[in-house]
C-alpha positions as CSV (number, residue, x, y, z in Angstrom):
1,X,68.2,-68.5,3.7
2,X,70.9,-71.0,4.4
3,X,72.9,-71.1,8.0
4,X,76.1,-70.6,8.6
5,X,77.3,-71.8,11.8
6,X,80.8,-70.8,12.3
7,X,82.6,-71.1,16.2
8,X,83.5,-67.2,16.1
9,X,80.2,-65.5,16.2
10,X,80.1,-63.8,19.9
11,X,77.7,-65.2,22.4
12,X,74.3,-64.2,22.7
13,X,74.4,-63.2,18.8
14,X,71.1,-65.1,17.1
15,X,71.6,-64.7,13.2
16,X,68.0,-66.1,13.4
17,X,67.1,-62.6,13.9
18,X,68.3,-61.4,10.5
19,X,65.7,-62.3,7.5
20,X,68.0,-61.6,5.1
21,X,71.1,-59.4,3.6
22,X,69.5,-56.9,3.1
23,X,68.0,-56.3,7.0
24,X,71.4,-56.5,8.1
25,X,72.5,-52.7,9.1
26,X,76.3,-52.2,9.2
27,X,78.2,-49.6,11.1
28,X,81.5,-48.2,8.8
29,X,84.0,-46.6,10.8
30,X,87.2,-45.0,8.9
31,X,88.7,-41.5,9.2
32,X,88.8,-41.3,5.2
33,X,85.5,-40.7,3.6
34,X,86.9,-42.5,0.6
35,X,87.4,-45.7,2.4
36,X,83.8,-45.7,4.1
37,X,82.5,-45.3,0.5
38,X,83.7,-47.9,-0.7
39,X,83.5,-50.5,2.1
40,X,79.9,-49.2,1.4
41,X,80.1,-50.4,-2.2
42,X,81.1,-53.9,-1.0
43,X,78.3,-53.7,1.1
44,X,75.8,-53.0,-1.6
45,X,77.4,-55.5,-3.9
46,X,76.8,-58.1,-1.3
47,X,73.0,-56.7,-0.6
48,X,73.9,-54.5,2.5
49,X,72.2,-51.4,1.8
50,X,71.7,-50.1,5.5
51,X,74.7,-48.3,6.6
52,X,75.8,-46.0,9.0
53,X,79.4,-44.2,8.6
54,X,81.9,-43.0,11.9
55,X,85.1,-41.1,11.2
56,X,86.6,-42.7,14.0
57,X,86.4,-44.9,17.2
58,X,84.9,-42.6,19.3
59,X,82.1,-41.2,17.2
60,X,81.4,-44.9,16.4
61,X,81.4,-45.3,20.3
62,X,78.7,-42.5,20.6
63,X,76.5,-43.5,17.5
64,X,76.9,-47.1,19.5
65,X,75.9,-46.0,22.8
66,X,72.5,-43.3,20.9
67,X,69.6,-44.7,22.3
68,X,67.7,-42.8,19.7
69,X,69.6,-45.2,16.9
70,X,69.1,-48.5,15.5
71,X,71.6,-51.3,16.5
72,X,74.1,-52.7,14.6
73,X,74.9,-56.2,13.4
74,X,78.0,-55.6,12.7
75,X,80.8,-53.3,13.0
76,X,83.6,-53.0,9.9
77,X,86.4,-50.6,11.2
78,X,89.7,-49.3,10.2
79,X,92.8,-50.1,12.4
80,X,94.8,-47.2,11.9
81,X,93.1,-43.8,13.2
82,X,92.9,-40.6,14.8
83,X,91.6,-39.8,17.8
84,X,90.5,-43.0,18.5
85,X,92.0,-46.2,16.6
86,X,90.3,-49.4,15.6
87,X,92.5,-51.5,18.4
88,X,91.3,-48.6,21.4
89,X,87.6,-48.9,20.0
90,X,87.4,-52.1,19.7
91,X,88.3,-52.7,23.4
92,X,86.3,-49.8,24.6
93,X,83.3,-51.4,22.9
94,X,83.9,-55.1,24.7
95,X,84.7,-53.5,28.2
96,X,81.5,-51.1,28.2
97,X,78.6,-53.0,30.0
98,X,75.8,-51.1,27.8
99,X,77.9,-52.7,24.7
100,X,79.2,-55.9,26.0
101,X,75.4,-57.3,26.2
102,X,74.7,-56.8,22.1
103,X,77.5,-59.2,21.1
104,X,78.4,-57.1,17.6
105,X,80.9,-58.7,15.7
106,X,83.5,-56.1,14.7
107,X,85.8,-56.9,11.7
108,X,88.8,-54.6,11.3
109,X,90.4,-53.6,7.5
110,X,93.9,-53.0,7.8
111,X,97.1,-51.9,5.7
112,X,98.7,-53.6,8.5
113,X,100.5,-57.0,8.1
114,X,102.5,-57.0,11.3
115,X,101.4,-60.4,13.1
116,X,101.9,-59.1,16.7
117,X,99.3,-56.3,15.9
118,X,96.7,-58.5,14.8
119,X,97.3,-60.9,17.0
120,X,96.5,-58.0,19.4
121,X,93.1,-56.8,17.7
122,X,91.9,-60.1,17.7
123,X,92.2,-60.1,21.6
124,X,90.9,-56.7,22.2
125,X,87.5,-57.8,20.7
126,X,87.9,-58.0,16.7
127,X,86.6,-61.2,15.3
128,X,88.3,-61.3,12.2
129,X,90.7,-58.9,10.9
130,X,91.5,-58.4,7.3
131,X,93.9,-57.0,5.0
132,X,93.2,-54.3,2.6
133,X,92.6,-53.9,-0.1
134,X,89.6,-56.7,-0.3
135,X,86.9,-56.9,-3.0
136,X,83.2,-57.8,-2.5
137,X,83.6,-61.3,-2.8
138,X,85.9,-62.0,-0.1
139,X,84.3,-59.5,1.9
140,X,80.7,-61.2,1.6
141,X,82.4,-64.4,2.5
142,X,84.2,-62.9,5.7
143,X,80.2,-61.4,6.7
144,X,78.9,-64.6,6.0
145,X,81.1,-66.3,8.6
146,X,80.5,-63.6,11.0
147,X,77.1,-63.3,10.9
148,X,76.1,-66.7,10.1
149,X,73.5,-66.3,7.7
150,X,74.3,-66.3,3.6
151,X,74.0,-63.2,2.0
152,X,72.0,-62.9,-1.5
């Protein structure tokens, strides 16, 4: 396994920790089922088979804060939805003290292209936002960075 070691990983994240692709565990979060399956079909085509699914922020904020469930590694969430959107989650999720200790990177997939808005996820707590649609390859890439550690 080759390291990556790229300067927008949070603090306190060790991708030592992760054997491999396929011991990473991603959380989906997007209000259309469609959507989470096939983020989920990146995944798999990048070697990500363990996944959990949220409909929106705030079930992802409860399935985050379970102490009966397995961490996360890393967080893929939609910008745009309903009763709690990616920009509100991602800043509840940073500001939380039980959260803010696990240093999860969160990527957000967005229809979205207006600078401002992105400019504003990044600073709420998204490490990287990107633009839908986007195919496994670039995806992998974007996990890669995140993470630090080269998928398959």
């Amino acid at each position: 396994m080759q390291a990556i070691r790229p300067s927008n990983i949070p603090t306190g994240f060790d991708p030592a920790s992760l054997a491999a692709s396929s011991d990473l565990r991603v959380l989906v979060v997007d209000d259309q089922a469609a959507m989470r399956r096939i983020v989920r079909q990146l995944l798999a085509t990048n070697g990500i088979h363990e996944v959990v699914e949220a409909g929106d922020g705030s079930e992802a904020l409860d399935h985050l804060l379970r102490a009966d469930e397995a961490p996360v590694d890393l967080v893929i969430c939609d910008l745009l939805m309903p009763v709690m959107d990616g920009l509100t989650f991602c800043n509840k999720m940073r500001r939380d003290i039980r959260l803010k200790s696990r240093h999860v990177p969160i990527l957000l997939l967005t229809a979205v292209t207006d600078d401002l808005v992105l400019q504003v996820a990044r600073q709420v707590g998204a490490i990287d936002v990107v633009n839908k649609p986007i195919a496994a390859p670039e995806l992998g890439k974007r996990i890669e960075k995140l993470i630090g550690i080269k998928l398959h």
